[in-house]
GUNUBA-121870 format. One record per residue (C-alpha): x, y, z. Coordinates in steps of 0.05 Angstrom, whole numbers. Layout:
residues N
PT; px; py; pz
PT; X; Y; Z;
...
***
This chain:
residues 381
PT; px; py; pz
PT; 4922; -270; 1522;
PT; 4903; -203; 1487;
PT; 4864; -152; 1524;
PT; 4794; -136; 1487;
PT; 4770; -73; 1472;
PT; 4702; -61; 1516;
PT; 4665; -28; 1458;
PT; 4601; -49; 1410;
PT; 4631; -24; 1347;
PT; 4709; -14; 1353;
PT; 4746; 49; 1321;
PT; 4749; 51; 1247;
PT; 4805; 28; 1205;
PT; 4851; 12; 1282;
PT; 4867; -59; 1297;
PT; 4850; -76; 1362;
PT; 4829; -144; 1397;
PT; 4751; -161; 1405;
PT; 4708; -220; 1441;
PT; 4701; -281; 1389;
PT; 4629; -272; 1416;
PT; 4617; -204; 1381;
PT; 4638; -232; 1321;
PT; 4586; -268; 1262;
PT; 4602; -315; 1213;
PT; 4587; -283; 1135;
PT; 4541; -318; 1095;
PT; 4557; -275; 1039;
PT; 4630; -307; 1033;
PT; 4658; -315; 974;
PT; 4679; -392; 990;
PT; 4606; -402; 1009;
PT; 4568; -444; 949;
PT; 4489; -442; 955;
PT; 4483; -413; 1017;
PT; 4436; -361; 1036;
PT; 4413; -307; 1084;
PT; 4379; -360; 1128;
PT; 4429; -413; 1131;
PT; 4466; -426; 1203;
PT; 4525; -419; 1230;
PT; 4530; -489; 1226;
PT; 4517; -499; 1170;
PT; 4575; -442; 1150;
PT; 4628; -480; 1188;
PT; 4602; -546; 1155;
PT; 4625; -530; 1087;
PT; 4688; -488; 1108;
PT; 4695; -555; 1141;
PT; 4678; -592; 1079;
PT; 4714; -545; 1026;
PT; 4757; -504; 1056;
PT; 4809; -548; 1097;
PT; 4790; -533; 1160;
PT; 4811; -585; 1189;
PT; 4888; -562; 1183;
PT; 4873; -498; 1213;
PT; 4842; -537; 1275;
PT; 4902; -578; 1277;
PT; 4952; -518; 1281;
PT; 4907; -480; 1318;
PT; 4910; -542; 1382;
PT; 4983; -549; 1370;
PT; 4997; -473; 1376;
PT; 4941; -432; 1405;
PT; 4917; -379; 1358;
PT; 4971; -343; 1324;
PT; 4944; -271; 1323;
PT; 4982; -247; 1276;
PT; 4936; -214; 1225;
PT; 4878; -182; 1249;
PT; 4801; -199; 1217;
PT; 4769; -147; 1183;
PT; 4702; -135; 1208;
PT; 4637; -90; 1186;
PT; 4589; -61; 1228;
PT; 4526; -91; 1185;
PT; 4488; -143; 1235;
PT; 4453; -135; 1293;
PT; 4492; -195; 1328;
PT; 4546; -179; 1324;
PT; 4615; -154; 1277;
PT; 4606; -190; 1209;
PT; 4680; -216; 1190;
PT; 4690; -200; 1120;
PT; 4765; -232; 1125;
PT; 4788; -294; 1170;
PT; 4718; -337; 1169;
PT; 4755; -399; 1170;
PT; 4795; -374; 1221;
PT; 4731; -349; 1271;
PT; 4698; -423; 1255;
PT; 4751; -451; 1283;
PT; 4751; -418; 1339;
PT; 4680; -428; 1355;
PT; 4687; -508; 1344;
PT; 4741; -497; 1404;
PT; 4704; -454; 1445;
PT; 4640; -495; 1443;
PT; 4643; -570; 1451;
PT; 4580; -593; 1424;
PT; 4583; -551; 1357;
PT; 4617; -605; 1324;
PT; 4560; -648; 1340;
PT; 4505; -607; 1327;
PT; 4538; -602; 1254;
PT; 4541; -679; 1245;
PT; 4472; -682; 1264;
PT; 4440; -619; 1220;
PT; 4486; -620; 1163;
PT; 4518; -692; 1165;
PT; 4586; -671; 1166;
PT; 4634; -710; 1214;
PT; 4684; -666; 1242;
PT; 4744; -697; 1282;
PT; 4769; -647; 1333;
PT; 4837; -652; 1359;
PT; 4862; -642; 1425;
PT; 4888; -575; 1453;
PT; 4934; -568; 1512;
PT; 4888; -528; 1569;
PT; 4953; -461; 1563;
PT; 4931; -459; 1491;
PT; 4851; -450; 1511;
PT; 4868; -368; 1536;
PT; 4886; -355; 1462;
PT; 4820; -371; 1436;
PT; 4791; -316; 1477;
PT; 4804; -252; 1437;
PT; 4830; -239; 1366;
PT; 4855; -180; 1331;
PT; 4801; -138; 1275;
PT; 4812; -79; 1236;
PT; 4735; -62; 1224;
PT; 4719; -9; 1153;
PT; 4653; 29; 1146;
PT; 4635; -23; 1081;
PT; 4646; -85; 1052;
PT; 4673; -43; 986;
PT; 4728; -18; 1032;
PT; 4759; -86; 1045;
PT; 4751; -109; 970;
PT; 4824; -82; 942;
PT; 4855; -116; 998;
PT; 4816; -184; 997;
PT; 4814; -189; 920;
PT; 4890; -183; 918;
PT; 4899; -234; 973;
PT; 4855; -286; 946;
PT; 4853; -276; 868;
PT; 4926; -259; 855;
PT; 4961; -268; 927;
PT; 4990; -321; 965;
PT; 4914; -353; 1000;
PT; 4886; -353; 921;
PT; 4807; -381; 926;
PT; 4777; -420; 883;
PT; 4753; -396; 811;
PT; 4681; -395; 841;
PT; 4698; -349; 896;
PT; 4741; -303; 858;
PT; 4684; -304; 808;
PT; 4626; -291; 859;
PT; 4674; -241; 898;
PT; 4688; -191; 836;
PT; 4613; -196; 821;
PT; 4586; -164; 876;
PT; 4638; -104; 874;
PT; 4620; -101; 798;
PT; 4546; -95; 816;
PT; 4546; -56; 887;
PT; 4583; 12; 855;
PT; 4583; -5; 781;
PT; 4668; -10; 786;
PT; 4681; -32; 710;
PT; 4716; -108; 707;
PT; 4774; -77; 675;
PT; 4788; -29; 739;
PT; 4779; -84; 786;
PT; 4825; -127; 749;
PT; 4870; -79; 754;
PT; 4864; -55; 830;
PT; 4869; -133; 846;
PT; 4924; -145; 799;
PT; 4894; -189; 750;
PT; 4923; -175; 677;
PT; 4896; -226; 636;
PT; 4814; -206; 623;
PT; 4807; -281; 673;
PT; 4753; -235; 721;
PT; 4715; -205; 659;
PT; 4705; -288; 635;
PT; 4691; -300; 705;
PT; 4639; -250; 725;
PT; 4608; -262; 659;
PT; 4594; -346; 672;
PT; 4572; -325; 737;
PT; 4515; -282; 706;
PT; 4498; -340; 664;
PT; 4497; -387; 722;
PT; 4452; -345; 763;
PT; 4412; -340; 702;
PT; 4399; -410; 701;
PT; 4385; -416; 774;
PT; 4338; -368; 779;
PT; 4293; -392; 726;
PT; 4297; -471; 759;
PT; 4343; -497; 696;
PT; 4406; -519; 750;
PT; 4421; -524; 820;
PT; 4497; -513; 847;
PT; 4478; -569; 901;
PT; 4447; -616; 846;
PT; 4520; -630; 817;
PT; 4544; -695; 818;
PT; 4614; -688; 840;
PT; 4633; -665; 917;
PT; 4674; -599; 884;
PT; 4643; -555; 833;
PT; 4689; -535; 782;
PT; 4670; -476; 761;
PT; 4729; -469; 711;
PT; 4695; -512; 663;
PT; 4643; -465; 649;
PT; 4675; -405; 645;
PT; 4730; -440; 595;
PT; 4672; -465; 558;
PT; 4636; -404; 554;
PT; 4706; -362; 515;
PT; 4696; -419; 467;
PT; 4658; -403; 402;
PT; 4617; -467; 392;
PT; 4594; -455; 465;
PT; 4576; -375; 442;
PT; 4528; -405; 381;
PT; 4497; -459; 417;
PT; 4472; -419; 475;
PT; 4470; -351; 429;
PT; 4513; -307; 450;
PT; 4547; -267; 413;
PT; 4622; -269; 395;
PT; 4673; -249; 442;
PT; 4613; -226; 493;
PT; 4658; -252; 553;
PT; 4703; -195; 533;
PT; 4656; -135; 563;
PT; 4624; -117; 627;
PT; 4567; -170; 634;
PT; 4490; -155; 630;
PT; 4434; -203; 672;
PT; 4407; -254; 629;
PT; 4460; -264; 575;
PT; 4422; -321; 548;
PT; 4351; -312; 514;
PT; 4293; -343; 530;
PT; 4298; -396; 465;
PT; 4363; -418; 476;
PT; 4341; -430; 558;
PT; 4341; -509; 546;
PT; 4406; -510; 505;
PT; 4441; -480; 576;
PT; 4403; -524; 613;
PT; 4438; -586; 568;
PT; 4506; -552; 572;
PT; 4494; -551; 649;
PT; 4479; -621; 657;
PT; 4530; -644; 608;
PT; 4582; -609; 654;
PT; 4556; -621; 726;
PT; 4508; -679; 722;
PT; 4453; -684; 761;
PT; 4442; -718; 832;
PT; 4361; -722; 827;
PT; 4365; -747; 753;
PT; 4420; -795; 764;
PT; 4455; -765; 713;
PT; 4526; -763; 702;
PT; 4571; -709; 679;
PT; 4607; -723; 603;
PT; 4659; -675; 631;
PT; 4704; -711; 669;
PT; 4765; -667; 660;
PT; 4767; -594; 626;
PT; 4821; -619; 579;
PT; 4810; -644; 527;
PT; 4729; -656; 551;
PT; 4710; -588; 541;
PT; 4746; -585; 478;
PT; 4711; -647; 450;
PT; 4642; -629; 478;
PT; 4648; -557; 432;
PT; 4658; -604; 372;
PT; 4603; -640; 386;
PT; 4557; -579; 390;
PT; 4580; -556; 319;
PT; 4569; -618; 287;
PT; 4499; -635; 278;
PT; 4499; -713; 272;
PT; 4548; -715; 332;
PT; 4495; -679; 370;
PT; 4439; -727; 358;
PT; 4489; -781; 384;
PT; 4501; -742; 447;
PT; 4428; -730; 462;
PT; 4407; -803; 446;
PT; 4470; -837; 479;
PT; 4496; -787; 532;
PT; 4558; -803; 511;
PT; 4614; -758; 497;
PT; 4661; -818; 466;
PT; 4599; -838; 412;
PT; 4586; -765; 413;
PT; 4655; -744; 389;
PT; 4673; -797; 346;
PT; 4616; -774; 299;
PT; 4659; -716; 280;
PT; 4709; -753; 254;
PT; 4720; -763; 180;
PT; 4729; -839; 162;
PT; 4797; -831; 148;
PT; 4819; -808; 213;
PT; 4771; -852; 240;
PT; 4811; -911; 207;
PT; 4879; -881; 228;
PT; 4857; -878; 293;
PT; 4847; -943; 299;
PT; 4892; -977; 261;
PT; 4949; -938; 309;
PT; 4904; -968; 372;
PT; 4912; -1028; 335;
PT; 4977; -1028; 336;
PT; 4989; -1016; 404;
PT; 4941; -1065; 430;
PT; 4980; -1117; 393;
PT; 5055; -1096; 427;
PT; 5020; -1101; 488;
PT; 5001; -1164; 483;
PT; 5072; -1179; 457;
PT; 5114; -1154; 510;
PT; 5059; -1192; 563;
PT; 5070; -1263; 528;
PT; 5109; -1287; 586;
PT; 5041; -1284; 616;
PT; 5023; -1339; 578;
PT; 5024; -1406; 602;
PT; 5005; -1449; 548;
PT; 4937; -1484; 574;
PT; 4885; -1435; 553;
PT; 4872; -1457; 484;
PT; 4811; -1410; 464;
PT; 4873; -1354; 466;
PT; 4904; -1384; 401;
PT; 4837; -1378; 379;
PT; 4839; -1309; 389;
PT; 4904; -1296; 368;
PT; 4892; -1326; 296;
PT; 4832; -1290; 284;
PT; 4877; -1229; 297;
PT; 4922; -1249; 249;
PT; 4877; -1257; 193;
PT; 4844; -1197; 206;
PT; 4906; -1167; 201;
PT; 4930; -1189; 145;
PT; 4856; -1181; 104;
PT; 4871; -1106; 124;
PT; 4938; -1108; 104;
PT; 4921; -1143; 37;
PT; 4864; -1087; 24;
PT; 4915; -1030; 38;
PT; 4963; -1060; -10;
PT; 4910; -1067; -61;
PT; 4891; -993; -58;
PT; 4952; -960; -59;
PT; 4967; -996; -124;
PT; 4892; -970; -152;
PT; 4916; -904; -130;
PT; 4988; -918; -157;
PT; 4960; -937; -226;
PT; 4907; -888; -226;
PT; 4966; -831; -218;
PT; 5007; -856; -288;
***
Protein backbone atom coordinates (compact mmCIF):
# COMPACT_ATOMS: atom_id res chain seq x y z
CA UNK A 1 0.00 0.00 0.00
CA UNK A 2 1.27 3.57 -0.90
CA UNK A 3 2.05 5.94 1.85
CA UNK A 4 -0.21 9.27 1.65
CA UNK A 5 0.98 12.51 1.76
CA UNK A 6 -0.52 14.25 5.17
CA UNK A 7 -1.30 17.55 3.40
CA UNK A 8 -4.72 19.55 2.37
CA UNK A 9 -3.50 20.65 -0.95
CA UNK A 10 -0.38 18.52 -2.18
CA UNK A 11 2.73 20.19 -4.00
CA UNK A 12 2.10 21.49 -7.41
CA UNK A 13 2.80 19.67 -10.56
CA UNK A 14 4.67 16.38 -8.06
CA UNK A 15 2.96 13.09 -8.06
CA UNK A 16 2.44 11.89 -4.87
CA UNK A 17 -0.21 9.46 -3.20
CA UNK A 18 -3.43 11.08 -1.44
CA UNK A 19 -6.55 9.65 0.74
CA UNK A 20 -9.47 8.60 -1.85
CA UNK A 21 -11.38 10.60 0.87
CA UNK A 22 -9.80 14.01 -0.15
CA UNK A 23 -10.66 13.40 -3.45
CA UNK A 24 -14.35 14.71 -5.31
CA UNK A 25 -15.93 13.38 -8.17
CA UNK A 26 -16.20 16.31 -11.22
CA UNK A 27 -19.40 17.14 -12.36
CA UNK A 28 -17.97 19.16 -14.98
CA UNK A 29 -16.63 15.92 -16.85
CA UNK A 30 -16.57 15.82 -20.15
CA UNK A 31 -18.29 12.10 -20.26
CA UNK A 32 -20.97 13.64 -18.00
CA UNK A 33 -24.39 14.35 -20.26
CA UNK A 34 -27.00 16.69 -18.44
CA UNK A 35 -25.56 16.85 -15.33
CA UNK A 36 -25.19 19.81 -13.24
CA UNK A 37 -23.61 21.59 -10.30
CA UNK A 38 -26.16 19.99 -7.92
CA UNK A 39 -26.21 16.51 -9.07
CA UNK A 40 -24.61 13.68 -6.55
CA UNK A 41 -22.02 11.70 -6.45
CA UNK A 42 -24.30 9.08 -7.13
CA UNK A 43 -25.70 10.08 -9.48
CA UNK A 44 -21.94 10.73 -11.20
CA UNK A 45 -20.99 7.12 -10.70
CA UNK A 46 -24.50 6.07 -12.06
CA UNK A 47 -23.89 7.15 -15.53
CA UNK A 48 -20.04 6.41 -15.58
CA UNK A 49 -21.73 3.19 -14.59
CA UNK A 50 -24.26 3.47 -17.26
CA UNK A 51 -21.94 4.97 -20.13
CA UNK A 52 -18.73 4.60 -19.37
CA UNK A 53 -17.99 0.76 -18.77
CA UNK A 54 -17.49 0.79 -15.45
CA UNK A 55 -18.23 -2.20 -14.80
CA UNK A 56 -14.82 -3.61 -16.48
CA UNK A 57 -12.83 -1.40 -14.47
CA UNK A 58 -14.58 -2.89 -11.24
CA UNK A 59 -13.89 -6.23 -12.54
CA UNK A 60 -10.07 -5.68 -13.01
CA UNK A 61 -9.92 -3.58 -10.21
CA UNK A 62 -11.28 -7.01 -7.66
CA UNK A 63 -9.11 -9.28 -9.68
CA UNK A 64 -5.95 -7.07 -9.27
CA UNK A 65 -6.14 -4.38 -6.62
CA UNK A 66 -5.66 -0.94 -8.02
CA UNK A 67 -2.93 -0.70 -10.44
CA UNK A 68 -1.38 2.73 -9.53
CA UNK A 69 0.24 3.25 -12.32
CA UNK A 70 -0.75 6.72 -13.57
CA UNK A 71 -1.38 9.17 -11.14
CA UNK A 72 -5.00 11.46 -11.23
CA UNK A 73 -4.72 14.87 -11.87
CA UNK A 74 -6.35 16.90 -9.31
CA UNK A 75 -7.29 20.85 -8.81
CA UNK A 76 -7.50 22.63 -5.82
CA UNK A 77 -11.18 24.22 -6.69
CA UNK A 78 -13.77 22.60 -3.96
CA UNK A 79 -14.07 22.97 -0.56
CA UNK A 80 -14.41 19.02 -0.10
CA UNK A 81 -12.03 18.02 -1.23
CA UNK A 82 -9.26 17.67 -4.59
CA UNK A 83 -11.55 17.82 -7.72
CA UNK A 84 -10.07 14.95 -10.16
CA UNK A 85 -9.93 16.45 -13.47
CA UNK A 86 -8.37 12.95 -14.91
CA UNK A 87 -9.22 9.27 -13.63
CA UNK A 88 -13.14 9.83 -12.55
CA UNK A 89 -13.98 6.48 -13.56
CA UNK A 90 -11.20 5.30 -11.85
CA UNK A 91 -12.02 7.28 -8.18
CA UNK A 92 -15.89 5.90 -8.70
CA UNK A 93 -14.71 2.80 -8.58
CA UNK A 94 -12.99 3.01 -5.87
CA UNK A 95 -15.61 4.53 -3.81
CA UNK A 96 -18.23 1.61 -4.91
CA UNK A 97 -15.33 -0.67 -3.15
CA UNK A 98 -14.74 1.30 -0.30
CA UNK A 99 -18.36 1.76 0.63
CA UNK A 100 -20.74 -1.12 0.55
CA UNK A 101 -24.01 0.45 0.42
CA UNK A 102 -23.17 3.01 -2.50
CA UNK A 103 -24.21 0.61 -4.93
CA UNK A 104 -27.49 0.51 -3.35
CA UNK A 105 -28.14 3.86 -2.64
CA UNK A 106 -27.61 4.33 -6.59
CA UNK A 107 -30.27 1.61 -7.49
CA UNK A 108 -32.53 3.28 -5.28
CA UNK A 109 -31.94 7.26 -6.33
CA UNK A 110 -30.97 6.81 -9.85
CA UNK A 111 -32.33 3.25 -10.78
CA UNK A 112 -29.21 1.90 -11.93
CA UNK A 113 -28.39 -1.76 -10.91
CA UNK A 114 -24.83 -2.20 -10.33
CA UNK A 115 -23.43 -5.82 -9.84
CA UNK A 116 -20.28 -5.67 -7.74
CA UNK A 117 -17.82 -8.35 -7.90
CA UNK A 118 -15.90 -9.88 -5.31
CA UNK A 119 -12.39 -8.75 -4.22
CA UNK A 120 -9.92 -10.93 -2.35
CA UNK A 121 -9.54 -9.09 1.36
CA UNK A 122 -5.04 -8.51 0.21
CA UNK A 123 -6.52 -6.56 -2.65
CA UNK A 124 -8.77 -4.12 -0.12
CA UNK A 125 -5.10 -2.16 1.15
CA UNK A 126 -4.81 -0.94 -2.53
CA UNK A 127 -7.94 0.94 -2.53
CA UNK A 128 -6.62 3.06 0.24
CA UNK A 129 -4.39 5.68 -1.49
CA UNK A 130 -3.77 6.58 -5.16
CA UNK A 131 -1.29 8.54 -6.95
CA UNK A 132 -2.30 12.63 -8.23
CA UNK A 133 -0.31 15.09 -9.88
CA UNK A 134 -2.51 18.24 -8.83
CA UNK A 135 -2.02 21.87 -11.49
CA UNK A 136 -3.05 25.34 -10.29
CA UNK A 137 -6.19 25.12 -13.20
CA UNK A 138 -8.21 23.07 -15.08
CA UNK A 139 -6.54 24.91 -18.39
CA UNK A 140 -3.29 23.37 -17.23
CA UNK A 141 -4.40 19.74 -17.63
CA UNK A 142 -6.31 20.46 -21.03
CA UNK A 143 -3.14 19.68 -23.57
CA UNK A 144 -2.63 16.55 -21.82
CA UNK A 145 -6.35 15.35 -21.48
CA UNK A 146 -7.38 16.55 -24.95
CA UNK A 147 -4.59 14.48 -26.50
CA UNK A 148 -5.41 11.42 -24.44
CA UNK A 149 -9.05 11.38 -25.13
CA UNK A 150 -9.59 13.12 -28.59
CA UNK A 151 -6.61 11.74 -30.51
CA UNK A 152 -4.91 9.12 -27.96
CA UNK A 153 -5.32 5.71 -27.10
CA UNK A 154 -8.73 6.25 -24.18
CA UNK A 155 -10.53 8.48 -27.24
CA UNK A 156 -14.13 9.76 -25.62
CA UNK A 157 -17.01 9.98 -27.22
CA UNK A 158 -17.80 12.85 -29.90
CA UNK A 159 -19.93 14.51 -27.13
CA UNK A 160 -17.18 14.72 -24.68
CA UNK A 161 -14.48 15.74 -26.98
CA UNK A 162 -17.05 18.29 -28.20
CA UNK A 163 -18.08 19.61 -24.63
CA UNK A 164 -14.27 19.32 -23.55
CA UNK A 165 -12.72 21.75 -26.38
CA UNK A 166 -15.66 24.05 -25.60
CA UNK A 167 -14.91 25.12 -22.38
CA UNK A 168 -11.04 25.70 -23.15
CA UNK A 169 -12.38 27.66 -26.27
CA UNK A 170 -14.58 29.81 -23.98
CA UNK A 171 -12.45 30.00 -20.51
CA UNK A 172 -9.20 31.85 -22.33
CA UNK A 173 -10.56 32.52 -25.82
CA UNK A 174 -7.74 29.71 -27.27
CA UNK A 175 -8.83 29.82 -31.10
CA UNK A 176 -10.29 26.11 -32.35
CA UNK A 177 -7.53 26.03 -34.77
CA UNK A 178 -4.72 26.18 -31.87
CA UNK A 179 -6.42 23.68 -29.84
CA UNK A 180 -6.72 21.38 -32.65
CA UNK A 181 -3.43 21.69 -33.06
CA UNK A 182 -2.01 21.38 -29.32
CA UNK A 183 -4.33 18.17 -29.12
CA UNK A 184 -3.36 16.91 -32.41
CA UNK A 185 -6.44 17.07 -34.30
CA UNK A 186 -5.75 17.94 -38.12
CA UNK A 187 -8.85 17.67 -39.74
CA UNK A 188 -11.15 21.08 -38.61
CA UNK A 189 -13.41 17.71 -36.62
CA UNK A 190 -13.21 20.15 -33.14
CA UNK A 191 -14.15 23.46 -35.08
CA UNK A 192 -17.60 21.23 -36.39
CA UNK A 193 -17.76 19.98 -33.01
CA UNK A 194 -17.65 23.04 -30.80
CA UNK A 195 -19.85 24.66 -33.25
CA UNK A 196 -23.07 21.87 -32.88
CA UNK A 197 -22.42 22.13 -29.35
CA UNK A 198 -23.25 25.95 -29.41
CA UNK A 199 -26.30 25.11 -31.32
CA UNK A 200 -27.29 22.44 -28.94
CA UNK A 201 -26.96 24.62 -25.95
CA UNK A 202 -28.87 27.05 -27.92
CA UNK A 203 -31.73 24.95 -28.10
CA UNK A 204 -31.63 23.89 -24.52
CA UNK A 205 -31.57 26.97 -23.11
CA UNK A 206 -34.52 28.38 -24.80
CA UNK A 207 -36.74 24.84 -23.79
CA UNK A 208 -36.70 23.58 -27.70
CA UNK A 209 -34.72 20.00 -26.60
CA UNK A 210 -33.60 18.13 -23.73
CA UNK A 211 -30.31 15.79 -23.91
CA UNK A 212 -32.34 13.40 -21.39
CA UNK A 213 -35.62 13.60 -23.54
CA UNK A 214 -33.82 11.39 -26.37
CA UNK A 215 -35.26 8.30 -27.14
CA UNK A 216 -32.32 6.08 -27.49
CA UNK A 217 -30.08 5.01 -24.20
CA UNK A 218 -26.74 6.68 -26.13
CA UNK A 219 -26.85 10.10 -27.64
CA UNK A 220 -25.08 10.31 -30.77
CA UNK A 221 -23.94 13.37 -31.00
CA UNK A 222 -22.19 12.69 -34.42
CA UNK A 223 -25.37 12.99 -36.17
CA UNK A 224 -25.70 16.48 -35.54
CA UNK A 225 -22.57 17.75 -36.00
CA UNK A 226 -22.40 15.69 -39.58
CA UNK A 227 -25.66 17.20 -40.25
CA UNK A 228 -24.86 20.54 -39.38
CA UNK A 229 -21.40 20.58 -42.32
CA UNK A 230 -24.20 19.67 -44.62
CA UNK A 231 -25.69 22.56 -46.77
CA UNK A 232 -29.39 21.65 -46.80
CA UNK A 233 -29.02 21.50 -42.92
CA UNK A 234 -27.16 25.33 -43.17
CA UNK A 235 -30.50 26.75 -45.19
CA UNK A 236 -33.05 25.12 -43.27
CA UNK A 237 -31.91 26.35 -39.90
CA UNK A 238 -30.14 29.63 -41.60
CA UNK A 239 -26.89 29.53 -41.20
CA UNK A 240 -24.74 30.58 -43.38
CA UNK A 241 -22.38 28.55 -45.67
CA UNK A 242 -19.44 26.89 -44.40
CA UNK A 243 -20.20 28.69 -40.77
CA UNK A 244 -18.89 25.35 -39.05
CA UNK A 245 -15.56 26.38 -40.54
CA UNK A 246 -14.82 29.42 -37.90
CA UNK A 247 -14.65 29.96 -34.27
CA UNK A 248 -18.35 29.63 -33.09
CA UNK A 249 -20.54 32.57 -31.71
CA UNK A 250 -23.67 31.81 -28.94
CA UNK A 251 -26.83 31.54 -30.68
CA UNK A 252 -25.96 30.53 -34.25
CA UNK A 253 -29.49 30.07 -35.04
CA UNK A 254 -32.00 33.15 -35.15
CA UNK A 255 -34.94 33.51 -33.46
CA UNK A 256 -37.26 32.60 -36.84
CA UNK A 257 -35.65 29.62 -37.74
CA UNK A 258 -35.96 28.44 -33.62
CA UNK A 259 -38.81 25.83 -34.60
CA UNK A 260 -37.03 24.53 -37.72
CA UNK A 261 -34.02 23.31 -35.00
CA UNK A 262 -36.44 22.24 -32.84
CA UNK A 263 -37.86 19.75 -35.89
CA UNK A 264 -34.27 18.87 -36.87
CA UNK A 265 -33.81 17.91 -33.09
CA UNK A 266 -36.67 15.70 -32.82
CA UNK A 267 -36.24 14.19 -36.18
CA UNK A 268 -32.72 13.06 -34.94
CA UNK A 269 -33.26 12.21 -31.17
CA UNK A 270 -36.95 11.64 -30.76
CA UNK A 271 -38.65 12.47 -27.93
CA UNK A 272 -39.41 10.33 -24.67
CA UNK A 273 -42.39 12.72 -23.31
CA UNK A 274 -43.95 12.99 -26.91
CA UNK A 275 -43.54 9.42 -27.73
CA UNK A 276 -41.87 10.32 -30.60
CA UNK A 277 -39.42 8.41 -32.46
CA UNK A 278 -36.30 9.39 -34.11
CA UNK A 279 -36.31 9.10 -38.37
CA UNK A 280 -32.55 8.81 -37.85
CA UNK A 281 -31.82 5.48 -37.15
CA UNK A 282 -28.29 5.38 -38.54
CA UNK A 283 -26.06 8.53 -39.74
CA UNK A 284 -25.57 6.77 -43.05
CA UNK A 285 -27.37 7.12 -45.39
CA UNK A 286 -30.32 8.73 -42.78
CA UNK A 287 -28.74 11.91 -42.47
CA UNK A 288 -28.08 12.03 -46.00
CA UNK A 289 -31.72 11.36 -46.94
CA UNK A 290 -33.23 13.58 -44.23
CA UNK A 291 -31.00 16.80 -46.08
CA UNK A 292 -32.93 15.82 -49.28
CA UNK A 293 -35.92 15.98 -47.73
CA UNK A 294 -35.37 19.50 -46.33
CA UNK A 295 -34.56 20.82 -49.87
CA UNK A 296 -37.39 19.50 -51.47
CA UNK A 297 -40.51 21.15 -50.59
CA UNK A 298 -43.23 18.44 -51.31
CA UNK A 299 -40.99 15.88 -49.52
CA UNK A 300 -41.20 18.09 -46.57
CA UNK A 301 -44.91 18.27 -46.30
CA UNK A 302 -44.77 14.38 -46.37
CA UNK A 303 -42.33 14.34 -43.54
CA UNK A 304 -44.27 16.71 -41.35
CA UNK A 305 -47.67 14.99 -42.07
CA UNK A 306 -46.32 11.31 -42.00
CA UNK A 307 -43.13 11.41 -39.77
CA UNK A 308 -41.75 9.30 -42.06
CA UNK A 309 -38.41 9.47 -43.53
CA UNK A 310 -39.18 6.45 -46.21
CA UNK A 311 -42.59 8.53 -47.58
CA UNK A 312 -40.52 11.55 -46.86
CA UNK A 313 -37.63 10.59 -49.18
CA UNK A 314 -39.33 8.92 -51.79
CA UNK A 315 -41.00 12.28 -52.71
CA UNK A 316 -37.71 13.39 -54.08
CA UNK A 317 -37.55 10.99 -56.44
CA UNK A 318 -38.28 11.55 -60.12
CA UNK A 319 -40.78 8.90 -61.53
CA UNK A 320 -38.31 7.34 -63.49
CA UNK A 321 -36.06 6.38 -60.81
CA UNK A 322 -38.96 5.80 -58.88
CA UNK A 323 -39.95 3.04 -61.50
CA UNK A 324 -36.31 1.70 -61.66
CA UNK A 325 -36.26 1.35 -58.28
CA UNK A 326 -38.83 -0.79 -58.17
CA UNK A 327 -38.79 -2.70 -60.94
CA UNK A 328 -34.95 -3.86 -59.67
CA UNK A 329 -36.87 -4.66 -56.06
CA UNK A 330 -39.09 -6.43 -58.24
CA UNK A 331 -36.83 -8.40 -59.48
CA UNK A 332 -35.23 -9.50 -56.55
CA UNK A 333 -38.32 -10.25 -54.70
CA UNK A 334 -39.15 -12.69 -57.42
CA UNK A 335 -35.47 -14.77 -57.22
CA UNK A 336 -36.20 -14.97 -53.78
CA UNK A 337 -39.12 -16.55 -54.00
CA UNK A 338 -37.40 -18.76 -56.66
CA UNK A 339 -34.55 -20.09 -54.90
CA UNK A 340 -37.21 -20.68 -51.62
CA UNK A 341 -39.62 -22.94 -53.83
CA UNK A 342 -38.45 -26.01 -52.07
CA UNK A 343 -40.40 -24.39 -49.33
CA UNK A 344 -43.33 -25.10 -51.03
CA UNK A 345 -45.33 -27.99 -50.33
CA UNK A 346 -48.07 -28.02 -52.68
CA UNK A 347 -51.32 -27.67 -50.34
CA UNK A 348 -51.70 -23.99 -50.03
CA UNK A 349 -53.62 -23.18 -53.06
CA UNK A 350 -54.35 -19.30 -52.47
CA UNK A 351 -50.24 -19.20 -53.28
CA UNK A 352 -50.91 -20.08 -57.04
CA UNK A 353 -53.28 -17.46 -56.71
CA UNK A 354 -50.69 -15.23 -55.94
CA UNK A 355 -48.24 -16.34 -58.07
CA UNK A 356 -50.45 -15.83 -61.29
CA UNK A 357 -51.41 -12.50 -60.46
CA UNK A 358 -47.60 -11.93 -60.44
CA UNK A 359 -47.26 -13.19 -63.58
CA UNK A 360 -49.70 -11.15 -65.33
CA UNK A 361 -48.65 -8.21 -63.74
CA UNK A 362 -45.51 -8.92 -65.00
CA UNK A 363 -46.01 -9.47 -68.20
CA UNK A 364 -48.77 -6.24 -68.53
CA UNK A 365 -45.44 -4.34 -67.53
CA UNK A 366 -43.37 -6.10 -69.75
CA UNK A 367 -45.91 -5.70 -72.71
CA UNK A 368 -46.12 -1.71 -71.86
CA UNK A 369 -42.23 -1.45 -71.86
CA UNK A 370 -42.10 -3.15 -75.19
CA UNK A 371 -44.71 -0.91 -76.50
CA UNK A 372 -42.81 2.26 -75.61
CA UNK A 373 -39.55 1.62 -76.67
CA UNK A 374 -40.96 0.96 -80.12
CA UNK A 375 -42.98 4.67 -79.78
CA UNK A 376 -39.65 5.95 -78.86
CA UNK A 377 -37.91 3.71 -81.63
CA UNK A 378 -40.27 5.06 -84.30
CA UNK A 379 -40.41 8.45 -83.01
CA UNK A 380 -36.34 8.58 -83.48
CA UNK A 381 -36.53 7.63 -87.60
Amino acid sequence: MTEAVDLRVPPLREVVAVSVDSLVLDWRNPRLIGLDPVASASAIVAQLYRDEDLSELLQSIAANGYLDIEPLVVVDEDADGLTVLEGNRRLAALRLFRDPELAGRIREECGVRIVMPEMPVEHRPTLENVSVYRVARREDSWSFIGFKHINGAARWESYAKAKFAAEWHRSDGTPLAEIAERIGDKHDTIKRMVNAIYVLEQAQQEDLFSIEDRVTPRFSFSHLYTALSRAPYMDFLGLEAAWSRFDPRPDPISGDRLERLTEVLRWIYGSKSEEVEPIIQSQNPDIKRLAQVLGNREALVVLRETGSLTNAHASTLSVERKFSGALLRARDEIRDASNNLRGFDGKDGTLVDIAEDVSETAQTVHQRLMKKVRDAETVGE
